[in-house]
BALOBA-1460 file (C-alpha; in Angstrom, 3 decimals):
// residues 246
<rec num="1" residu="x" x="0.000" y="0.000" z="0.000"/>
<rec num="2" residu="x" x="0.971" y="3.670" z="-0.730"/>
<rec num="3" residu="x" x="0.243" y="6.649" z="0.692"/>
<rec num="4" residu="x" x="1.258" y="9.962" z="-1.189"/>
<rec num="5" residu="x" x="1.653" y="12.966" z="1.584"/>
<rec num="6" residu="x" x="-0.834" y="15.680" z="0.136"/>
<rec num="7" residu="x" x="1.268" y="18.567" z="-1.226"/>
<rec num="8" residu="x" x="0.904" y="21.943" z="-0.394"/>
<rec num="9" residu="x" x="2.994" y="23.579" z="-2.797"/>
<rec num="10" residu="x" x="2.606" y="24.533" z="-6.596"/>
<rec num="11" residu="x" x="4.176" y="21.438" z="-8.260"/>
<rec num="12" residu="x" x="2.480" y="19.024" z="-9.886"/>
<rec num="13" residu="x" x="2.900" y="15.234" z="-8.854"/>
<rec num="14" residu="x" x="4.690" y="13.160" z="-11.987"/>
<rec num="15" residu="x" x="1.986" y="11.552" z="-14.791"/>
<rec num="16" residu="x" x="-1.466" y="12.709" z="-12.823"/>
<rec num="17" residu="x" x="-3.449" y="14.251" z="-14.904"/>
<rec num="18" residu="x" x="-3.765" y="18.207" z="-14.910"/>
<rec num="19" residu="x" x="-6.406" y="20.721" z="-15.812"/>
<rec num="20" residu="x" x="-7.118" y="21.306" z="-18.849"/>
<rec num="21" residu="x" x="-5.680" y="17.522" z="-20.545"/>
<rec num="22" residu="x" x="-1.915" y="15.675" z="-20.369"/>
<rec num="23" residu="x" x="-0.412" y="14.934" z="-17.228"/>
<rec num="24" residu="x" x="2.723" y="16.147" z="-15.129"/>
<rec num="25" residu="x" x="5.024" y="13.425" z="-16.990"/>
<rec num="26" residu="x" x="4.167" y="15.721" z="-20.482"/>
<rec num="27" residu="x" x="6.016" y="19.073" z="-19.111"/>
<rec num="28" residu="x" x="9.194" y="16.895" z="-18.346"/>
<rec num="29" residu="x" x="8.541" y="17.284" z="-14.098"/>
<rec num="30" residu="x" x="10.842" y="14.325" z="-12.295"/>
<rec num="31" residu="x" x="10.373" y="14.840" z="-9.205"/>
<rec num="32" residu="x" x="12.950" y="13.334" z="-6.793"/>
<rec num="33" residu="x" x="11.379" y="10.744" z="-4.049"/>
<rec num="34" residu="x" x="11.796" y="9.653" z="-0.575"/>
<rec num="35" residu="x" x="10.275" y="6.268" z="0.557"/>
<rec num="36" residu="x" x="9.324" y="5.877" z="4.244"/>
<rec num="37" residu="x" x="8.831" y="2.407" z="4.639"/>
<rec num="38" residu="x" x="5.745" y="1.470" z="5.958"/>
<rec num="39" residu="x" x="5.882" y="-2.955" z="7.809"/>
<rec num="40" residu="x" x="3.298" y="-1.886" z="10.233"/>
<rec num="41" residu="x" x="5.213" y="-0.110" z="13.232"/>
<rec num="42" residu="x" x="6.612" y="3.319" z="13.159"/>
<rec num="43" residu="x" x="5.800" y="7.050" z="13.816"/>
<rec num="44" residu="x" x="5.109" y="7.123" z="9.746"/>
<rec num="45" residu="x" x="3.005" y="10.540" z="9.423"/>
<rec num="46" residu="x" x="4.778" y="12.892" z="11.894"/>
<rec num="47" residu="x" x="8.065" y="11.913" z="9.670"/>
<rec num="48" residu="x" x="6.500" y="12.535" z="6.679"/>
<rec num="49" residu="x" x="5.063" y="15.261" z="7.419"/>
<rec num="50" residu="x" x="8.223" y="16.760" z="8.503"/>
<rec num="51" residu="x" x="10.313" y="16.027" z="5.272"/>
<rec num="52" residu="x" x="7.382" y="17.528" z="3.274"/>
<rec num="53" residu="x" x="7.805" y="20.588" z="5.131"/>
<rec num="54" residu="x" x="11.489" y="20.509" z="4.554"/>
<rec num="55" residu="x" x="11.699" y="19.033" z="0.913"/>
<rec num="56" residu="x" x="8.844" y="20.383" z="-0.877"/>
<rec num="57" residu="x" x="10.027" y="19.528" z="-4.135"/>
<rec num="58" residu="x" x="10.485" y="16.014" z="-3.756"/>
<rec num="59" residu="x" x="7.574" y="13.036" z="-3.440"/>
<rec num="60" residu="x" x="7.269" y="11.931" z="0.285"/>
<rec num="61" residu="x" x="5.336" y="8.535" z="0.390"/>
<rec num="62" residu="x" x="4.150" y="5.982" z="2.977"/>
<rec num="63" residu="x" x="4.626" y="2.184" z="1.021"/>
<rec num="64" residu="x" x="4.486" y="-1.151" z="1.879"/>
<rec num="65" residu="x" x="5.344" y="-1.773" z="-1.631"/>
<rec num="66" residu="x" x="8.830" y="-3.283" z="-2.677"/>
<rec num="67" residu="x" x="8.733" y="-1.453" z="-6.206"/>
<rec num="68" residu="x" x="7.884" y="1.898" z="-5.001"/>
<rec num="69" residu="x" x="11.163" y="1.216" z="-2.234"/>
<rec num="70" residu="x" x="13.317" y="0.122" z="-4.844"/>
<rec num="71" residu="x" x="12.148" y="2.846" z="-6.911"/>
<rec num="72" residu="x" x="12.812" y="5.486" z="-5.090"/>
<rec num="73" residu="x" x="15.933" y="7.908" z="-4.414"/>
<rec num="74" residu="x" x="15.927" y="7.957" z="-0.810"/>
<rec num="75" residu="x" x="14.811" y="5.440" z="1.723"/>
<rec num="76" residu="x" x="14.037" y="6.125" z="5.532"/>
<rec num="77" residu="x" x="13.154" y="3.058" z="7.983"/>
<rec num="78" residu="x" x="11.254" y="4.314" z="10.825"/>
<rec num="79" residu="x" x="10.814" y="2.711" z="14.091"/>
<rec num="80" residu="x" x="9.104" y="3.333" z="17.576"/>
<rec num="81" residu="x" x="7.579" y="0.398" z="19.580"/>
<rec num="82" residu="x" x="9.910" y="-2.581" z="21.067"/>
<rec num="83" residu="x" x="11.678" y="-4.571" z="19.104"/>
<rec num="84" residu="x" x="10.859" y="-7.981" z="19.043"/>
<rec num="85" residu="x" x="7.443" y="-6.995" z="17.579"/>
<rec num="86" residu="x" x="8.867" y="-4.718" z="14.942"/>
<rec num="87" residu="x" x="11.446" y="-7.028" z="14.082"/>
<rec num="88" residu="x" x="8.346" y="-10.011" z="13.930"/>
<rec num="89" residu="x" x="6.569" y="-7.174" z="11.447"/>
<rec num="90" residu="x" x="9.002" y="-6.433" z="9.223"/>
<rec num="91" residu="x" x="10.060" y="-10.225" z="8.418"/>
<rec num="92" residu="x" x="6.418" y="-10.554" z="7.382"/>
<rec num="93" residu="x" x="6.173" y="-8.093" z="5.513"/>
<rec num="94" residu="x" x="8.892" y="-9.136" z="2.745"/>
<rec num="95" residu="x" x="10.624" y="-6.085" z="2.372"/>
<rec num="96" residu="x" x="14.123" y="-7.332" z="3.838"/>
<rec num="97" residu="x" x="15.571" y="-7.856" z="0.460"/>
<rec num="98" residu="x" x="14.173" y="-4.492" z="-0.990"/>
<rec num="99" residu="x" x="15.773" y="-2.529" z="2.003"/>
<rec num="100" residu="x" x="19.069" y="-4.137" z="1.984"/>
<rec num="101" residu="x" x="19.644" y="-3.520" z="-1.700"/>
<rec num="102" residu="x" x="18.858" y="0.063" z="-1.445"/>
<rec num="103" residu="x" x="20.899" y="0.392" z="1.917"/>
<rec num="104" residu="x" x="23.681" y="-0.334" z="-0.042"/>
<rec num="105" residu="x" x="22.668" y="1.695" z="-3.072"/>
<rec num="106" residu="x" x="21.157" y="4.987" z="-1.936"/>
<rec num="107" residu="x" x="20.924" y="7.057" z="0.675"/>
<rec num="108" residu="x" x="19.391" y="5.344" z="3.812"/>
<rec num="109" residu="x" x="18.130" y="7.141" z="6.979"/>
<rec num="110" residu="x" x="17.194" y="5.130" z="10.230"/>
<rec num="111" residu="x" x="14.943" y="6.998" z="12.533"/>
<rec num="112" residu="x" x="14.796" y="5.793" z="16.516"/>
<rec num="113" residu="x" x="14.334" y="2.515" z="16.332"/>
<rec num="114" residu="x" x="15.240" y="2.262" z="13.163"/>
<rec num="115" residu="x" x="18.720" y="3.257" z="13.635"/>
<rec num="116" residu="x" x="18.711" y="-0.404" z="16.317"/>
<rec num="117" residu="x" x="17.361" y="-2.518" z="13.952"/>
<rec num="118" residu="x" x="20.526" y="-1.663" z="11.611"/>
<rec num="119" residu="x" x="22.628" y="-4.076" z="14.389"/>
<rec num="120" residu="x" x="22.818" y="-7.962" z="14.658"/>
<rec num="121" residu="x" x="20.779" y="-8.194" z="17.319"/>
<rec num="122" residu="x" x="18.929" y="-6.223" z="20.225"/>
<rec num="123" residu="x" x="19.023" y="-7.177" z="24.150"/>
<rec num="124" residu="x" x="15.147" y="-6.799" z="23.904"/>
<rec num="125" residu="x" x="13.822" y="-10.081" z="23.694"/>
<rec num="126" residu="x" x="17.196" y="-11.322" z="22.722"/>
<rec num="127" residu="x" x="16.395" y="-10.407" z="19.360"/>
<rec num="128" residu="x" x="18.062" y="-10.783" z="15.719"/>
<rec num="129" residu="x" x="17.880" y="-7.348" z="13.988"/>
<rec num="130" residu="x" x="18.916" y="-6.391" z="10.559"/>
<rec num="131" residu="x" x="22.871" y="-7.025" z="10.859"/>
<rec num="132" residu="x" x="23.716" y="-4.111" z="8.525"/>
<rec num="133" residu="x" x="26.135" y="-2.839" z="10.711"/>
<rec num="134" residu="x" x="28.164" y="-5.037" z="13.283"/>
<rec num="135" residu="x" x="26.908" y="-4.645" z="17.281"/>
<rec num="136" residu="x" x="23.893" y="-4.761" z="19.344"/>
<rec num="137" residu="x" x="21.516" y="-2.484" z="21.780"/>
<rec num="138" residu="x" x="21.433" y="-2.837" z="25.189"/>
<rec num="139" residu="x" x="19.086" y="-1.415" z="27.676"/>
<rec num="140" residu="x" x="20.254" y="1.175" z="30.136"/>
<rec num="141" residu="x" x="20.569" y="-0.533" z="33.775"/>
<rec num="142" residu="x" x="17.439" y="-0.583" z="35.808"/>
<rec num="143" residu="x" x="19.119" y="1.137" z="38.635"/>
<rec num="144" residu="x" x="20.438" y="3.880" z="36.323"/>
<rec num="145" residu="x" x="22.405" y="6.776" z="38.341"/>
<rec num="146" residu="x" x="24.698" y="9.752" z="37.249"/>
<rec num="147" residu="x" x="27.797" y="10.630" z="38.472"/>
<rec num="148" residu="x" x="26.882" y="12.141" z="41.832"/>
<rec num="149" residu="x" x="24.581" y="8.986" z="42.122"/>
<rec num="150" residu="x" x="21.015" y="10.319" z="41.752"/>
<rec num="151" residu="x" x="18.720" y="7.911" z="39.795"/>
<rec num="152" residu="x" x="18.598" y="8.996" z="35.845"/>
<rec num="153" residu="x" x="14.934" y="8.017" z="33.903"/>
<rec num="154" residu="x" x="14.604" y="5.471" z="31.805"/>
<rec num="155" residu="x" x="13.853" y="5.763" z="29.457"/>
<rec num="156" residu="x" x="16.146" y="8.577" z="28.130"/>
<rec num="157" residu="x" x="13.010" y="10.910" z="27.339"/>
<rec num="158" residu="x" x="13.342" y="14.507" z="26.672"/>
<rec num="159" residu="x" x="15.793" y="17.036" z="25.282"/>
<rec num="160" residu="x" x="19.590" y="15.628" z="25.146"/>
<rec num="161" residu="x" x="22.536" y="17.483" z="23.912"/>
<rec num="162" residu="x" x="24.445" y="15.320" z="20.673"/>
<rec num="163" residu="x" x="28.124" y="16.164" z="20.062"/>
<rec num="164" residu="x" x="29.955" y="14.862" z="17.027"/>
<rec num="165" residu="x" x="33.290" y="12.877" z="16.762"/>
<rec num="166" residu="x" x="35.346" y="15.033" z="14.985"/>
<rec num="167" residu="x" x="35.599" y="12.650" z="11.715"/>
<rec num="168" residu="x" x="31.900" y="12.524" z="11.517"/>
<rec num="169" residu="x" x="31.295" y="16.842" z="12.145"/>
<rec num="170" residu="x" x="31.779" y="17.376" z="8.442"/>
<rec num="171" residu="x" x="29.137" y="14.786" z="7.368"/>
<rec num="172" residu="x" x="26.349" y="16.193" z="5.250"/>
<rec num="173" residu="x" x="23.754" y="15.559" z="7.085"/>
<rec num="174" residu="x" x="25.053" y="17.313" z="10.371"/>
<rec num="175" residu="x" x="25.870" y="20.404" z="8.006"/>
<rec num="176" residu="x" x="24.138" y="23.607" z="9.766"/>
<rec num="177" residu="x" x="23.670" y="21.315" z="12.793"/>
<rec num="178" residu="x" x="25.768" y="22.939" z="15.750"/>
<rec num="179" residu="x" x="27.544" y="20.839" z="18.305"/>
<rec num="180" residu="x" x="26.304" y="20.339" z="20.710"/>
<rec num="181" residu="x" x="22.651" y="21.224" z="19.588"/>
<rec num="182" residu="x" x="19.557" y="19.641" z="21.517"/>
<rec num="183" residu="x" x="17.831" y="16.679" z="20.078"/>
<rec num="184" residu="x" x="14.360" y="15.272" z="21.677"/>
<rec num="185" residu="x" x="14.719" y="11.044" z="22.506"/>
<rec num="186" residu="x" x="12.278" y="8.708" z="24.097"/>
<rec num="187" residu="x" x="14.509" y="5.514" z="24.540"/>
<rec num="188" residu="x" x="15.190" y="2.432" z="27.068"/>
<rec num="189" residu="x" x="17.988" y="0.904" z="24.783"/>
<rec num="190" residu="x" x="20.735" y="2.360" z="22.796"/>
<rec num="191" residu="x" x="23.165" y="0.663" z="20.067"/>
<rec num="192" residu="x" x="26.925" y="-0.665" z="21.265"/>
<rec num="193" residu="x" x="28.279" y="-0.355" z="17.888"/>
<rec num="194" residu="x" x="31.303" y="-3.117" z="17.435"/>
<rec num="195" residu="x" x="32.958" y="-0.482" z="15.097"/>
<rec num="196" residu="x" x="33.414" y="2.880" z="17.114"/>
<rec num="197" residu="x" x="34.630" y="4.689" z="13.433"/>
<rec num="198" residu="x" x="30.466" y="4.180" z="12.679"/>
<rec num="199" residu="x" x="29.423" y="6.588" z="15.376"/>
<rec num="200" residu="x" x="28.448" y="9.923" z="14.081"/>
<rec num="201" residu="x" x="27.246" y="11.139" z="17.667"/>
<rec num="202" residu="x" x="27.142" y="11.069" z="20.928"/>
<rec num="203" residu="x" x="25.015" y="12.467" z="23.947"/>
<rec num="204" residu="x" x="25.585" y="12.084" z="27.561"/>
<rec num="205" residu="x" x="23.311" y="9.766" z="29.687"/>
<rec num="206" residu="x" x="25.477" y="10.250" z="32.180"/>
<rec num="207" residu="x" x="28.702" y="8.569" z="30.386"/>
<rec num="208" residu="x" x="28.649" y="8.938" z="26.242"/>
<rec num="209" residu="x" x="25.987" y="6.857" z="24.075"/>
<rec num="210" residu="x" x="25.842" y="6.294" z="20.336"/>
<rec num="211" residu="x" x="23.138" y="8.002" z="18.965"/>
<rec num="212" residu="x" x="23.878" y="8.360" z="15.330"/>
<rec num="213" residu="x" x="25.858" y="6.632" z="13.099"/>
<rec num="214" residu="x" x="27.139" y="6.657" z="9.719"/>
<rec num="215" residu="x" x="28.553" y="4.388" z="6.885"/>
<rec num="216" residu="x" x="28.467" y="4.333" z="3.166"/>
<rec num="217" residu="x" x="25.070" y="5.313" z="2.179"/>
<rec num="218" residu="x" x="24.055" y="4.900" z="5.505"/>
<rec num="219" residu="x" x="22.472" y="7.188" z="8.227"/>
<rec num="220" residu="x" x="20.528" y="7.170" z="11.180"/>
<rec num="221" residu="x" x="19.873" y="8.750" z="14.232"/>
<rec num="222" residu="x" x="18.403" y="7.248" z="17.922"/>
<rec num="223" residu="x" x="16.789" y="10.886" z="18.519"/>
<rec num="224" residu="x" x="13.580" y="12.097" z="17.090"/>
<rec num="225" residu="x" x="14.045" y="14.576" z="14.470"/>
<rec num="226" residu="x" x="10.164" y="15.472" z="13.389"/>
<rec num="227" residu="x" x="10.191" y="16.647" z="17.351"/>
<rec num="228" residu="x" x="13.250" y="18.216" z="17.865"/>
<rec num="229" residu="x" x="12.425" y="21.927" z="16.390"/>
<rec num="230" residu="x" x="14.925" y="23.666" z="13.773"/>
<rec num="231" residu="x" x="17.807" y="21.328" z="14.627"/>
<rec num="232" residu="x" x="16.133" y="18.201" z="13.952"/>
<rec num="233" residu="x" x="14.314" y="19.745" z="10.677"/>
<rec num="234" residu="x" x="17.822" y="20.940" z="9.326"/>
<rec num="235" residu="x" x="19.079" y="16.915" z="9.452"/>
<rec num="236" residu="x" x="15.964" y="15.972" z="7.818"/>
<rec num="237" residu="x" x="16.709" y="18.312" z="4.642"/>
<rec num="238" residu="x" x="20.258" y="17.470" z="4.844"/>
<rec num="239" residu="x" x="19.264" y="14.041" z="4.113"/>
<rec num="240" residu="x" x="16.914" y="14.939" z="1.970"/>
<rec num="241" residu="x" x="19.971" y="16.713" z="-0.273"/>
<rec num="242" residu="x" x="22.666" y="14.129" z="0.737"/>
<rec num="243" residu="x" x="23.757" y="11.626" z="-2.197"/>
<rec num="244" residu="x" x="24.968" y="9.099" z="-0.415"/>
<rec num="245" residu="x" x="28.664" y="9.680" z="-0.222"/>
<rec num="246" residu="x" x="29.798" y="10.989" z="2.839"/>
């Protein structure tokens, strides 16, 4: 299934029909597209809403459907509920093959969840994940203090501050982003990348977490960008720009 985000700009949509006879495919329009993949779980309108705001000219679409993923120039995999359940829907829903061919073919943005499910497996219901990326997520401990040894929430929820490595400051898709900027996250487990040369940033909780992470065509974040004001909009138009090459 495939949901187009209504538009609320001036350009037509490619080949639907237009007043007065032809469609938008007859005045040459191409527009680029970005794929959020729909298997069932996921915080899929609030995202697309926010890349629509931020990349007017391109197609943002909700799908289900392995052509329209393959099809498209940019790919974003979603995620917010545990893990063992989203895991459970996306194996039924057939797009694993479709979503490792474009991870390795065009830019690919994980969102929350979606950046843990790029790991081998998750300490959630000891569960396999997608194994695009060597490690695992593990919860924060139950008894979770800071440094002074008051007890820290879990989950993480609220505003965190992310600071980059300095190999990964330069990356596209933090361009305009400050260090140091706040980010909004709502999460009990975090990734334990195997490769530390992956991690694109880091926020405090109280000792440093991974909470981005880049390779290849490859990017994802653990915070919430559609809630984390201009900061969070700026990363979703950087992807929305970004070619894949970092």
């Amino acid at each position: 299934m495939v949901f187009f985000v209504p538009r609320t700009d001036n350009h037509p949509p490619p080949n639907l029909p237009l007043e007065g006879g032809g469609t938008s495919g007859d005045f040459g329009v191409s527009l680029k597209s970005i794929a959020i993949v729909d298997y069932g779980m996921g915080n899929l309108k609030s995202v697309a809403k926010a890349f629509q705001h931020v990349a007017p000219d391109q197609n943002i679409l909700i799908t289900s459907d392995a052509k329209q993923i393959a099809e498209a120039d940019r790919v974003v995999l979603p995620g917010q509920a545990a893990m063992p359940e989203s895991m459970a829907a996306l194996n039924a829903s057939g797009l694993r093959d479709v979503l490792l061919a474009a991870s390795k073919t065009r830019p690919f943005f994980g969102v929350c969840l979606g950046l843990q499910m790029l790991f081998e497996t998750s300490e959630e219901g000891d569960t396999p994940s997608l194994g695009y990326l060597s490690g695992r997520s593990v919860r924060f401990p139950k008894q979770h203090r800071d440094h002074d040894g008051n007890m820290l929430k879990v989950p993480h929820m609220g505003w965190n501050a992310v600071h980059f490595p300095s190999d990964q400051a330069s990356h596209p898709c933090w361009s305009g982003v400050t260090d140091g900027n706040a980010f909004y996250f709502a999460n009990s487990y975090y990734a334990v990348p195997a490769n530390s040369a992956v991690v694109a940033g880091v926020a405090n909780y109280p000792d440093p977490i991974c909470v981005a992470v880049s390779s290849a065509h490859i990017f994802a974040v653990q915070f919430h960008p559609e809630k984390s004001a201009d900061a969070g909009l700026r990363v979703l138009k950087n992807f929305s720009l970004w070619n894949g090459a970092a």
